[in-house]
C-alpha positions in Angstrom: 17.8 19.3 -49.4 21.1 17.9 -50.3 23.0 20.2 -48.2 21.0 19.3 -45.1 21.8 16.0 -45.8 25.0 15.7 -46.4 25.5 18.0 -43.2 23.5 15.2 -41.1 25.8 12.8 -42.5 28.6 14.7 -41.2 27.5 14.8 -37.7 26.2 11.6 -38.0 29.5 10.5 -38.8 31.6 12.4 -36.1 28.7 10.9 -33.4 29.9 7.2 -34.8 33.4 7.8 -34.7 33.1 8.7 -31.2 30.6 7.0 -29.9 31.6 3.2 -31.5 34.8 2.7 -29.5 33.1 3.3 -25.9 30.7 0.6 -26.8 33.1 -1.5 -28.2 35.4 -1.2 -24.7 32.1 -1.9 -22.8 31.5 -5.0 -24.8 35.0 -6.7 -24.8 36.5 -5.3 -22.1 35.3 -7.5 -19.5 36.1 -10.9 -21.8 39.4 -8.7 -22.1 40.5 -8.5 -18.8 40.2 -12.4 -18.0 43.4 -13.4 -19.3 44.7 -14.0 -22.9 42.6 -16.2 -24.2 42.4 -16.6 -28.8 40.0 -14.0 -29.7 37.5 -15.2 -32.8 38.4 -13.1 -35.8 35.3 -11.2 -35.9 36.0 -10.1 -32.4 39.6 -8.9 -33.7 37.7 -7.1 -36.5 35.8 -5.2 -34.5 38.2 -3.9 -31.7 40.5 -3.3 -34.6 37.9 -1.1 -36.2 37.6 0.5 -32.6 41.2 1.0 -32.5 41.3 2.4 -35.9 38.7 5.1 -34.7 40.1 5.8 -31.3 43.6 6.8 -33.0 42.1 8.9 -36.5 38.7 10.4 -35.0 40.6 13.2 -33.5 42.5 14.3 -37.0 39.3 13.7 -39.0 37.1 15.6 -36.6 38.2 19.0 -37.4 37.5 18.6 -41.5 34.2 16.9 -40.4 32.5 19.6 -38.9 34.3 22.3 -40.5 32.5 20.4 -43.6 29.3 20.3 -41.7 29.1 23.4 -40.3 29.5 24.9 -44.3 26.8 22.8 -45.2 24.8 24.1 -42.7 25.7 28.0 -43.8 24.8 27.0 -47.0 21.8 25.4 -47.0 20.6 28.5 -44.5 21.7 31.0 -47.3 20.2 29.1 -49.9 16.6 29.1 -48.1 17.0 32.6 -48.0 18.2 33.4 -51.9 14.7 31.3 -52.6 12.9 33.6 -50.7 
């Protein structure tokens, strides 16, 4: 069970990293575009979370579901040991 998890969490993880800055653009980026106006600082928290996942998703990605994908192996080979 813990290698099925930790394999979701994986995935899960990559989805996030992926998914979070597209609906952080979609949220701000209309408030965005109406000039510079002060930004709140938990608005600058989250586009700078956004930011950080935009530039690092695509170096972590690779280790992520290499990592996933042995969890996966393993948890299938360890279904059929039990066996």
């Amino acid at each position: 069970m813990r290698y099925r998890t930790a394999a979701i969490s994986c995935f899960v993880l990559i989805g996030a990293m992926f998914s979070y800055p597209a609906i952080i653009w979609t949220i701000f980026l209309p408030f965005l575009k109406n000039g510079p106006s002060p930004l709140p600082a938990y608005d600058r928290f989250f586009l700078d979370i956004a930011v950080f996942c935009m530039e690092w998703r695509f170096i972590l990605v690779l280790p992520m579901v290499g990592l996933g994908l042995l969890f996966t192996v393993a948890q299938a080979t360890h279904s059929r040991a039990r066996r």
